[in-house]
C-alpha positions in Angstrom: 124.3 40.6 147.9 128.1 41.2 147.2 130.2 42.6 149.7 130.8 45.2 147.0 126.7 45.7 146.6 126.7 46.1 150.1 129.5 48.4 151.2 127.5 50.5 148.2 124.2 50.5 150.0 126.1 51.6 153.3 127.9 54.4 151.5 124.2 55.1 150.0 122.8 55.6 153.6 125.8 57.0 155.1 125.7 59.7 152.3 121.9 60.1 153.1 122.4 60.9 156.7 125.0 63.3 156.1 123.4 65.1 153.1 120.0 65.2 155.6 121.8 66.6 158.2 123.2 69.6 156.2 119.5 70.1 154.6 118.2 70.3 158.0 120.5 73.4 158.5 119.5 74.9 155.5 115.7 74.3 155.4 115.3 74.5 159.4 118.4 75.6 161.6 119.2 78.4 159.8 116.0 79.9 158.8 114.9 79.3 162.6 118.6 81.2 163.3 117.0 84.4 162.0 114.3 84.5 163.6 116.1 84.1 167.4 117.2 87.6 169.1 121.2 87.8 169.0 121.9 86.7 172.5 119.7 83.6 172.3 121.1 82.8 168.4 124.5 83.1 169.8 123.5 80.5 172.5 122.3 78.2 170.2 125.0 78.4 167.7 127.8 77.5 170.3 126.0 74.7 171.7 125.0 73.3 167.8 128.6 74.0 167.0 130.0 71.8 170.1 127.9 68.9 169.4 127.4 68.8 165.2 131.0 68.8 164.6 131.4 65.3 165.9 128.3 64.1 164.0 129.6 65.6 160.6 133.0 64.3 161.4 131.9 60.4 161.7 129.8 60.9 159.6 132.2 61.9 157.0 135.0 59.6 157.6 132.4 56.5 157.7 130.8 57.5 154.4 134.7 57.5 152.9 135.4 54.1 154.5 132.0 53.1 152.9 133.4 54.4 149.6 136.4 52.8 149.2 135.3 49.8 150.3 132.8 49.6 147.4 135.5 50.5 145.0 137.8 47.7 146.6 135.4 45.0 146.6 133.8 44.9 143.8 134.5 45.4 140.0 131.9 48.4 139.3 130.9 49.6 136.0 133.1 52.7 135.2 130.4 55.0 135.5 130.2 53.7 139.0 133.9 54.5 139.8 133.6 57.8 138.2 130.6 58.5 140.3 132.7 57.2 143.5 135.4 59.0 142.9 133.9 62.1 142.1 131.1 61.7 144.8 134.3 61.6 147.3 136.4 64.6 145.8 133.0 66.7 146.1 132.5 65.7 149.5 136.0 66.6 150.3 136.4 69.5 148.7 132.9 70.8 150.2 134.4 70.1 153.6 137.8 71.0 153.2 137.4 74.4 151.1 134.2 75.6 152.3 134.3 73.6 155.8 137.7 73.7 157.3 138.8 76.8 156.0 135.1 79.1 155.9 132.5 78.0 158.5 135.1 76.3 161.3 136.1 79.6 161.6 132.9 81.8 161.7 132.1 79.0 164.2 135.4 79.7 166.1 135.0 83.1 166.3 131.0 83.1 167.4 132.6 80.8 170.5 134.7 83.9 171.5 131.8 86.0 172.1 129.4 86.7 174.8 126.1 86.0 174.9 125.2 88.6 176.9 126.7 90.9 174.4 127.4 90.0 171.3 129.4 92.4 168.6 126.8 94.9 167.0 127.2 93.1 163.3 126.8 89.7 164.8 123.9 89.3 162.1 126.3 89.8 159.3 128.6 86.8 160.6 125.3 85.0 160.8 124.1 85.6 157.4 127.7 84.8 155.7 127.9 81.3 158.0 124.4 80.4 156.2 125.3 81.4 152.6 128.2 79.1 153.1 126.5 76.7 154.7 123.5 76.5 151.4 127.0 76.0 149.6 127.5 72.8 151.4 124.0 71.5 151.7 124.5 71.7 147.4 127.5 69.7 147.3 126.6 67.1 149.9 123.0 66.5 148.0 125.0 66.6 144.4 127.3 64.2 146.2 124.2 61.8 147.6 122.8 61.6 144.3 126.4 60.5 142.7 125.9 57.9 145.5 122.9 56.7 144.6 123.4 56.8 141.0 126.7 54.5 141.3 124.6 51.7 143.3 121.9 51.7 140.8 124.6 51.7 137.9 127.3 49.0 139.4 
């Protein structure tokens, strides 16, 4: 196996993991999320907040060290470095437009409240947080199967 092949496979299974974690949110967490009363949902949503940043953020950064690796090492087909390449602008642009300027700061704001007494339209803030969220889950699975598609094509 090639150090190219490789660093592929890696970037494959990196891409996996991250893509799974964000369908667990939308098949599981946030489904679950609506079921909860509001003081236990907001609970829940500033502890998941706290600790699945950090997962999606090395997650993230390893699956575009992956990338670039595989685009350094090796000389892919071109369909492979188009898949790369657009694999790695739709996993940024997921995380930066819907990400970093959407959900952080939903997320933000749900830290500011009180558990004990959370605003009357905390549901609404709920709901939009999931829409955007089924938004991400999309491009993180379109962005896994780019991933998948430039190993098998490389």
């Amino acid at each position: 196996m090639t150090g190219a092949v490789a660093a592929d496979a890696v970037a494959v299974v990196l891409m996996g993991l991250l893509a799974g974690c964000y369908v667990d949110g939308s098949l599981v967490v946030a489904p679950a999320g609506r079921r909860l009363p509001a003081s236990t949902w907001v609970r829940v949503e500033q502890a998941t907040t706290a600790m699945g940043s950090v997962r999606y953020r090395v997650l993230l950064a390893t699956v575009v060290i992956a990338d670039l690796a595989a685009l350094a090492l090796g000389d892919p087909t071109v369909t492979a470095v188009s898949l790369h390449v657009g694999g790695l602008v739709l996993v940024v642009a997921t995380t930066v437009l819907v990400t970093v300027r959407r959900v952080v700061p939903i997320n933000a704001l749900v830290h500011t409240w009180s558990a004990d007494d959370p605003p009357p339209a905390w549901h609404d803030v709920r709901d939009r947080w999931r829409h955007l969220h089924h938004g991400r889950t999309v491009g993180m699975v379109l962005a896994f199967v780019m991933q998948v598609v430039a190993l098998v094509t490389r």
